[in-house]
C-alpha positions in Angstrom: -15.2 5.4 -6.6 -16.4 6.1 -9.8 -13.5 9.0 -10.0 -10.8 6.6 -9.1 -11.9 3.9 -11.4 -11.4 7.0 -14.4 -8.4 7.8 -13.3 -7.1 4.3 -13.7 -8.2 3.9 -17.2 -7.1 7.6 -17.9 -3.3 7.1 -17.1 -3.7 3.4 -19.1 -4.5 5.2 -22.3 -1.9 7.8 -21.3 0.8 5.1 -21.0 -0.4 3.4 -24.1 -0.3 6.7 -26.1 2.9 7.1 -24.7 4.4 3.6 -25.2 5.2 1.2 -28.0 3.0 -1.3 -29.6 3.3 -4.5 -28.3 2.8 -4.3 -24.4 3.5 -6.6 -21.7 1.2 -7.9 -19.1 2.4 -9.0 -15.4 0.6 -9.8 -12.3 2.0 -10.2 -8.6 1.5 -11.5 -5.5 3.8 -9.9 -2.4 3.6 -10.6 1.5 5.6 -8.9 4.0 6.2 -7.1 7.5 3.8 -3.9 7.6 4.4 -1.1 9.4 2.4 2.1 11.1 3.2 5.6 12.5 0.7 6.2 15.1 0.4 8.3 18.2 0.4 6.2 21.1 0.5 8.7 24.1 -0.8 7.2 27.6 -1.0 3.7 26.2 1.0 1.0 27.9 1.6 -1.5 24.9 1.8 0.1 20.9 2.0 -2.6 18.1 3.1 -0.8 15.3 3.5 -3.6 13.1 2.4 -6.7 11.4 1.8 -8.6 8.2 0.5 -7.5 4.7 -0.1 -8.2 1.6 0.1 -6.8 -2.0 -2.0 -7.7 -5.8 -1.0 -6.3 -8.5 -0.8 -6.1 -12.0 -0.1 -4.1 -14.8 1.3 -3.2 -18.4 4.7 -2.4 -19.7 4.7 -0.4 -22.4 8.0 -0.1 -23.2 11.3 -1.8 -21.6 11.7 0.9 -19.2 8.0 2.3 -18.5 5.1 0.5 -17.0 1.1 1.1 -15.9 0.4 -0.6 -13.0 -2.7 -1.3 -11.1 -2.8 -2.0 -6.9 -4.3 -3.4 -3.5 -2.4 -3.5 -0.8 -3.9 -4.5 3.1 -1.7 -3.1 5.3 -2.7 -5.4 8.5 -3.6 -3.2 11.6 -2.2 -2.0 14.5 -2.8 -3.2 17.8 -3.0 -0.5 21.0 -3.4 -1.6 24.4 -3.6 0.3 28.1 -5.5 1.1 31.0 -7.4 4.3 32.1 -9.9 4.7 35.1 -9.7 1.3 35.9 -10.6 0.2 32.4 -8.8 -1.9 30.1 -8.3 0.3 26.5 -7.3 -1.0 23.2 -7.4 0.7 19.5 -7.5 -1.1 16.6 -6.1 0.6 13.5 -6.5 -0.7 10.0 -4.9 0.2 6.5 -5.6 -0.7 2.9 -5.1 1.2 -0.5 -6.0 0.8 -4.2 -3.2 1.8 -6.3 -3.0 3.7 -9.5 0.7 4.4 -9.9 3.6 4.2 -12.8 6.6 1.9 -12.5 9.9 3.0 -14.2 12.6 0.1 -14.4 15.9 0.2 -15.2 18.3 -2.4 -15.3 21.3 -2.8 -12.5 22.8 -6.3 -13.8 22.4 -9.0 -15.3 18.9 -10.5 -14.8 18.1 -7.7 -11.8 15.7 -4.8 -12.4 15.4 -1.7 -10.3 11.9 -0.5 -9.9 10.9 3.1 -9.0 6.9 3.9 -8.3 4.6 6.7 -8.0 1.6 7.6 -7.9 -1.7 8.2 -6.3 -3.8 5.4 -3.3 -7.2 5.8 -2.4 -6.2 4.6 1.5 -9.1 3.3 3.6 -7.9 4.1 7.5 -10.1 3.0 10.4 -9.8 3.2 13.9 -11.9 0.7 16.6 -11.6 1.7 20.3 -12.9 -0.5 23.2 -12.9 -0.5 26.9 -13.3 -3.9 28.6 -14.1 -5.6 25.3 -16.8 -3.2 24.5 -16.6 -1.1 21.6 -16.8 2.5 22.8 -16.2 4.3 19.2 -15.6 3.6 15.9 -14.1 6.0 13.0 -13.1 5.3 9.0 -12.3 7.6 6.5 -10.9 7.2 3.0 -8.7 9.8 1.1 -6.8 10.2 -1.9 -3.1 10.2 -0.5 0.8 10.0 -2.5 2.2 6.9 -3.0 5.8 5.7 -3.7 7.4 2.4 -4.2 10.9 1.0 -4.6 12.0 -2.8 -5.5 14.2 -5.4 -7.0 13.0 -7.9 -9.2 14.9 -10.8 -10.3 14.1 -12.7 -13.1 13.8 -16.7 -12.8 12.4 -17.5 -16.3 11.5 -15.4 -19.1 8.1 -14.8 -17.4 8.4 -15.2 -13.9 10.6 -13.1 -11.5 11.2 -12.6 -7.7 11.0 -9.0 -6.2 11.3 -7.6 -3.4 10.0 -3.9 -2.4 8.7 -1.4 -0.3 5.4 0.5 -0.6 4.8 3.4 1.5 1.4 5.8 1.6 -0.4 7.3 4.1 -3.7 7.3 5.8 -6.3 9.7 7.5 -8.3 9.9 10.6 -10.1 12.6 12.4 -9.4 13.2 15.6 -12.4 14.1 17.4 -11.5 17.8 17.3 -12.4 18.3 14.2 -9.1 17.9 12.5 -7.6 14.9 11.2 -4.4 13.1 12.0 -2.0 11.5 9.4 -0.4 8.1 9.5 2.5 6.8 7.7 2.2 3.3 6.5 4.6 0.9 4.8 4.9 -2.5 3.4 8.5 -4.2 3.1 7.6 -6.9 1.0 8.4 -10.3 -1.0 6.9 -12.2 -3.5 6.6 -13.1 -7.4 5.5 -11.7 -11.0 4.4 -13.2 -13.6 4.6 -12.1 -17.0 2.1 -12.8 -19.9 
């Protein structure tokens, strides 16, 4: 953790050495319909989607060039079927902290294209059960790509509506000894407020 948390304040001071004086402060909230990529062979029902959620905040440290800071909670996935007589289900869950740089360019007249990257620490965990009883249980974090695109429309000279989509990935061994990779994305809404 420790790692991550120097990486942060490494590209901070980066962006700062990199930017102009005076930087901008802005913090979000965004909520949206989630999305997974997940193998679903032999099961009967495959929920690959639901709701998640976004915090964020950052600096901009010039008009065009921001630092930004993340969590995003993907939701989970829901898997259901039945084998040997037995009910299966597989629970997968998603969530990320964010270290990424936002570059923003302007399309029109109070709307803002946004363009992310950078790197998520993605937390990926799978729960299996058979008749309500949990038969295995598997979590891994790694450090994974992440991109982002949005639109942000500006209300007030501090507050703005945006829309976006985050997209990362996630790991999981597969009881072979390899892992398996998952695609997950967050289509989102929600607001920023600048200070």
């Amino acid at each position: 953790m420790k790692k991550y948390i120097a990486f942060g304040v490494a590209a901070t001071l980066w962006a700062t050495w990199l930017g102009t004086a005076a930087a901008e402060g802005h913090v979000g909230l965004a909520v949206g319909p989630s999305s997974f990529k997940v193998n679903c062979a032999g099961l009967s029902r495959c929920d690959e989607s639901d709701v998640g959620v976004k915090f964020f905040g950052g600096y901009r440290y010039t008009p065009m060039v921001a630092g930004e800071l993340a969590y995003i909670d993907f939701g989970k996935s829901v898997s259901t079927g039945t084998q040997n007589g037995f009910g299966l289900e597989g629970t997968f869950r998603a969530y990320a902290l964010v270290a990424n740089v936002a570059l923003r360019a302007p399309l029109a007249q109070d709307i803002t294209g946004i363009a992310r990257g950078g790197l998520a620490r993605v937390r990926g965990s799978l729960e299996q059960r058979a008749d309500g009883v949990v038969i295995a249980t598997e979590a891994r974090t790694s450090l994974q790509p992440y991109i982002g695109l949005g639109l942000q429309y500006a209300l007030k000279r501090n507050v703005s509506l945006d829309v976006g989509l985050d997209m990362t990935r996630a790991k999981l061994n597969n009881g072979t000894g390899a892992s398996t990779t998952s695609t997950v994305r967050l289509a989102n809404a929600g607001i920023t407020y600048g200070f």
